[in-house]
N, C-alpha and C positions, 0 to 999 in steps of 0.2 A: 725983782722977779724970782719966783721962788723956785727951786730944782725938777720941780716936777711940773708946772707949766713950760718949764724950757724943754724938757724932755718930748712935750706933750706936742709944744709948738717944731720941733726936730721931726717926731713920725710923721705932722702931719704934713710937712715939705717933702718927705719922702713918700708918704705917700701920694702925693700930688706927681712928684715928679715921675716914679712910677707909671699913673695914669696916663700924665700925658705923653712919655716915652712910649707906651704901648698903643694909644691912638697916633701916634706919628707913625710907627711902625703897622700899622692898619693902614694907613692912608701909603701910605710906600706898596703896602705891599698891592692895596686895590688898585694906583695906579700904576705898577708893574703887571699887573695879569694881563696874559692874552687871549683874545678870543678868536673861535673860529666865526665868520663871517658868510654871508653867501648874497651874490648878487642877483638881483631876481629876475630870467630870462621866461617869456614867453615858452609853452609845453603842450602837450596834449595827454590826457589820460582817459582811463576807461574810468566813466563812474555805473552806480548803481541807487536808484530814487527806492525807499522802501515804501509803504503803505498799506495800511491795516486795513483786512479782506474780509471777507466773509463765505461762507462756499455753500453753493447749494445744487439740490442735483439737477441733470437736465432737465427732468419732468419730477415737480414734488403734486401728486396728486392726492387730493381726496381723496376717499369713499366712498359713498353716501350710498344708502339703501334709498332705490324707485317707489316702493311697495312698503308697507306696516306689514308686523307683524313678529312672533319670535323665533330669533335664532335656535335654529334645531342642529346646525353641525358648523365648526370652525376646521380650516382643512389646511390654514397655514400655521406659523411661530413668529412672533415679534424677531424681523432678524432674516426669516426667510427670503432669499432668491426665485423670485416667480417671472411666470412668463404670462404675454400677452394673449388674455382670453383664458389663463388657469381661474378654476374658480376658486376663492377666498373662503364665502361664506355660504350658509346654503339658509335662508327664510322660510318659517313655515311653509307647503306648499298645499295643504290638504283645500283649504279654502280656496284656493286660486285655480285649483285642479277641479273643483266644482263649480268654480265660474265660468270655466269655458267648457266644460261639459255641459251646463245652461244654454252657452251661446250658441253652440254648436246645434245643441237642440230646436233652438230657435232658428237658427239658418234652416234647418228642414221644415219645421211647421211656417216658415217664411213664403221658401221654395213650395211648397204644394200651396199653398194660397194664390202664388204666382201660375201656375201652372193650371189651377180650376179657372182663374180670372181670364188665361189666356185662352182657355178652351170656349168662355162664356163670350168673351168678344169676338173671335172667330165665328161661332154660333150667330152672332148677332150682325153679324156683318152678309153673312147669306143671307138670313129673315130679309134684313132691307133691302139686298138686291134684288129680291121677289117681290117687294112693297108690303110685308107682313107687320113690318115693326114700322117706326116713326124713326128721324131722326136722333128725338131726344133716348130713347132706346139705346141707341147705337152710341151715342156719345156717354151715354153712362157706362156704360158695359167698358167702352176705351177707357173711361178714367178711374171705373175700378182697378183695370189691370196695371196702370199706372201708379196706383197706391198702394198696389200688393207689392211693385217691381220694387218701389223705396221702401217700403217695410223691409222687402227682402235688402236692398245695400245698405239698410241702416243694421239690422240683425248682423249680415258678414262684419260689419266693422265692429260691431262689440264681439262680433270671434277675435276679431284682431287684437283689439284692445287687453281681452281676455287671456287670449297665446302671451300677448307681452307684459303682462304682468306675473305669468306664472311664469318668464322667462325669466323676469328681474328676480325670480323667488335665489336665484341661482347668480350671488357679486361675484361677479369674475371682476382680474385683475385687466385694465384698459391699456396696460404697457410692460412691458419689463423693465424690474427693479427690484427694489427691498422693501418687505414689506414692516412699514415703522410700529407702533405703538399698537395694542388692541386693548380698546378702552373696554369692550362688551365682552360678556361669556357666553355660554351657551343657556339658553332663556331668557333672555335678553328682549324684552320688546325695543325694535328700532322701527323710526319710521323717517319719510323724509323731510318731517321736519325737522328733525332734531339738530341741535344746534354742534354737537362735537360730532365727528365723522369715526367711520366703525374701522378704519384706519388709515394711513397713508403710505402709498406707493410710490417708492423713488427711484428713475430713474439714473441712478449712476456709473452708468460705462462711462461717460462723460462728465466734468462737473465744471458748474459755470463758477466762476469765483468774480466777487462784484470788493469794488473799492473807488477810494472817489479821489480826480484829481481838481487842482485849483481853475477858476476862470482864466487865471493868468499863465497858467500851465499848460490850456488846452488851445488857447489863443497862441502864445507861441508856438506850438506843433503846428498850428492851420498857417500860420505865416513863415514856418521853414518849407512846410512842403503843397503850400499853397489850398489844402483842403483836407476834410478832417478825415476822407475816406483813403486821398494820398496818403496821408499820415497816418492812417489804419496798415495800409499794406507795406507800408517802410518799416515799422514798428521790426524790432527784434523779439526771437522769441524770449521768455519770460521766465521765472524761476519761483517757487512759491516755497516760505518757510514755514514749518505748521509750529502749531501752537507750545510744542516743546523742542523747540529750536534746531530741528531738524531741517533741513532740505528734500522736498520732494523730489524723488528720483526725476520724475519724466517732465518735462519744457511745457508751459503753455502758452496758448497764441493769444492777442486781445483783438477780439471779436468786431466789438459794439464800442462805441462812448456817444451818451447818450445827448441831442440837441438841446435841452433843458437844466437852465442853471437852477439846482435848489435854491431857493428864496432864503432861504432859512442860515443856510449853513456858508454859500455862494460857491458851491463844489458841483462838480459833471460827477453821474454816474460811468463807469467805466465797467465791461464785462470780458474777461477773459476766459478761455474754454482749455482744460488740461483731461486727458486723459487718464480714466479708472480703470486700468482693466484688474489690477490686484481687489480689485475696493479696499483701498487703505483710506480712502479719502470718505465722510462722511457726510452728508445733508445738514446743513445746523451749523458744522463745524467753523473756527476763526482760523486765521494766519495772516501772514504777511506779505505781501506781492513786490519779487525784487525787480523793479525794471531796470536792465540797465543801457546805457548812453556813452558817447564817448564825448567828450570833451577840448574843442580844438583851441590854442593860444590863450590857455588860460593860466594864473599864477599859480605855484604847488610850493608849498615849505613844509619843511617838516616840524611835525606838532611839539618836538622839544624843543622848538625855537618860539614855544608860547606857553603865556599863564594866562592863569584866568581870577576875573575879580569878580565876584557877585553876577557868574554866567554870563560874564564876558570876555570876550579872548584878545588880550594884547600881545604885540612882540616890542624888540626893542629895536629902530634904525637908528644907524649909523649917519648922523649928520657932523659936516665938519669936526670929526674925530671925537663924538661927544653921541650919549644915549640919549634915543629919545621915546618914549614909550608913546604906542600906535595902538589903539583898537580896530580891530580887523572884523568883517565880516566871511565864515568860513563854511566851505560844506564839506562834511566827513567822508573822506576814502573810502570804502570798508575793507581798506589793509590794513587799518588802526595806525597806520606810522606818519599821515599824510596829512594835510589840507590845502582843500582847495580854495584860495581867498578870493572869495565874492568882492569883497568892499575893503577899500583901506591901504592897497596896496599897488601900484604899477611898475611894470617893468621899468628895469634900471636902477630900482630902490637896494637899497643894504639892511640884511638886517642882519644882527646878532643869533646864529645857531646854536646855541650852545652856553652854558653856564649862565641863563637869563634871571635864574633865581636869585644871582646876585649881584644885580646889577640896580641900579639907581638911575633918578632924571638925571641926566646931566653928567654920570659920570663920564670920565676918559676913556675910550678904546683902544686899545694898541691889536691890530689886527696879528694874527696867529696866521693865519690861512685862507683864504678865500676857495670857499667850495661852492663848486658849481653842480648846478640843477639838473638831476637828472630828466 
C-alpha cells in the first residue's frame, strides 16, 4: 500500500467519523428538544362568514321616452341629485301642442253637433206627440243624437290622449336618485322604442346589496331557528367591505333570502339593506358582505401550531410520546392568529403548538409546557 492511499484511506475514516459524530449529535440534540404542547378543550368564539356582494340602489330605473321625437333641452348632469317628478329632459313639444290644439277643436265642433242633434230630437219628440211625425222619425232623430254624443266621447278622449302626449313631451324623473349615464344630446331623436334608455335613475338613500349563500347554509339556519323568516329576524346586523378594503361605516340588515335554489350554481340569493345617506356607496358597485356568528363548543388552535402541504393544513398530535402528523379541516378567524378546526380534531387530543417545522412522523416529544386554551 503506497503513502498516499493510506493517507487517502486515514481522511476518509475521519471524515466518516465526523459525519457520523455530528448525526449523533443531531439526533441527541432532536430528541432533547422541548415542546410546548396544548390539550384541546371545547370553546366558544365570535366568527365572521365573508361573501362576495354586489350593490345596487333601491330603485335603478330606466328612462324611456312615451313619445318620438327630438330632444330640445337636457336640464340634468350625468351625477346629478334629482327629485321625484323634476323634469330631466324636455322632447320636442311644437307638434304635440298642435295635436291637442286639433283635439280640442274637435271636442267643440263635436259638442255643437251634439247639441243641434239634441235640439232636432227634442223637436221631434213634440211633432209625435201631436201625431205630425211617425215613429220612425223620432227614432231617428234619437239615434242621430246618440251618434253625435259618441263622436263627442270619442273627440274628448283624443284631447286626452293628446294632453298626455304633450305631457310625456316633458321626462321627469319617477323617484329620487342619481341620475346615471346620458347616452343622448340635445337633437337627439328618441322614441320609445329605442332599445338603450335616455338614462337611469337610482335611487340610493338606501342600497340593496345581494350575495349568495349555500343550500346547506340556508338549511341549517331554517333548522337552528326553525324557519327562514325566524332566522331573518335573529340574523345580526351586518358589515360590508368595499372593494378597496375598507369597511363601510354604517351596519346593514339582511332583508330577503330568496325561496329559490339557483340550478346552476346551487346557492340562495340573499338581500341585505344598508344605509346611503353620504352616497358613498354606488349602483353597479362590488364588495364583500361580513356576517358574523358566534360559535359555541367548538375546537380553536393556534394557526402556528400548523403547516400546510399542497393547500392543506396539518398539525402534529402527540400520541404515546411520539409525532404524529393530522390533516385538519379549519375555518379562519379574521384575527389571523386562530383556527377553527372543522374536521380532524376532538377534544382531549394534544397537539404540538410550537416549533412544528421541525418535527417529523414519529419523532419523540418531551413536553415543555402544556398550554391551555383560551
Amino acid at each position: 500500500m503506497t503513502v498516499k492511499s493510506t493517507l487517502f484511506n486515514v481522511l476518509l475514516c475521519a471524515t466518516a467519523l465526523t459525519i457520523f459524530v455530528g448525526c449523533e449529535e443531531e439526533k441527541k440534540a432532536k430528541r432533547s428538544r422541548e415542546y410546548n404542547v396544548m390539550v384541546l378543550e371545547p370553546t366558544s368564539r365570535k366568527l365572521s362568514s365573508v361573501y362576495s356582494a354586489t350593490i345596487r340602489g333601491k330603485q335603478d330605473i330606466d328612462i324611456r321616452p312615451k313619445v318620438q321625437g327630438y330632444i330640445t333641452d337636457i336640464y340634468v348632469k350625468e351625477g346629478s341629485i334629482v327629485s321625484k317628478g323634476q323634469t330631466l329632459f324636455v322632447i320636442d313639444q311644437v307638434p304635440y301642442e298642435a295635436a291637442l290644439q286639433t283635439a280640442i277643436a274637435n271636442v267643440d265642433v263635436a259638442q255643437a253637433a251634439v247639441d243641434a242633434a239634441q235640439l232636432t230630437a227634442t223637436s221631434k219628440e213634440l211633432l209625435f206627440e201631436q201625431n205630425i211625425i211617425s215613429d220612425f222619425d223620432l227614432n231617428m232623430a234619437r239615434t242621430t243624437l246618440a251618434s253625435e254624443k259618441a263622436q263627442l266621447a270619442q273627440a274628448k278622449a283624443n284631447e286626452v290622449n293628446a294632453r298626455n302626449n304633450l305631457s310625456y313631451t316633458l321626462v321627469k324623473s319617477p323617484a329620487d336618485g342619481v341620475v346615471g349615464m346620458l347616452p343622448f344630446r340635445v337633437g337627439t331623436l328618441v322614441s320609445p322604442s329605442d332599445s338603450t334608455p335616455m338614462t337611469t335613475v337610482s335611487n340610493n338613500s338606501e342600497m340593496y346589496v345581494y350575495f349568495s349563500m349555500t343550500e346547506s347554509q340556508v338549511l341549517s339556519l331554517t333548522r337552528e331557528h326553525g324557519s327562514l323568516e325566524a332566522a331573518l329576524h335573529a340574523m345580526p346586523s351586518i358589515e360590508l367591505q368595499l372593494s378597496d378594503g375598507t369597511i363601510y361605516k354604517e351596519k346593514g340588515r339582511i332583508e330577503a333570502i330568496s325561496g329559490i335554489i339557483d340550478p346552476t350554481t346551487g346557492s340562495v340569493t340573499v338581500r341585505a339593506k344598508f344605509p346611503n345617506s353620504r352616497r358613498l356607496l354606488l349602483s353597479g358597485g362590488s364588495g364583500s358582505v361580513i356576517l358574523p356568528h358566534k360559535a359555541e363548543g367548538c375546537i380553536v388552535i393556534p394557526q402556528s401550531a400548523t403547516y400546510e402541504i399542497q393547500d392543506k393544513v396539518y398539525v402534529y398530535t402527540v400520541k404515546e410520546g411520539k409525532a404524529h402528523s393530522q390533516i385538519i379541516g379549519v375555518f379562519n378567524i379574521s384575527n389571523g392568529r386562530e383556527y377553527v378546526v372543522e374536521a380532524g380534531l376532538e377534544k382531549g387530543d394534544t397537539i404540538v403548538v410550537e416549533g412544528v417545522g421541525l418535527l417529523r412522523e414519529n419523532d419523540q416529544i418531551k413536553i415543555k409546557e402544556v398550554i391551555k386554551a383560551e
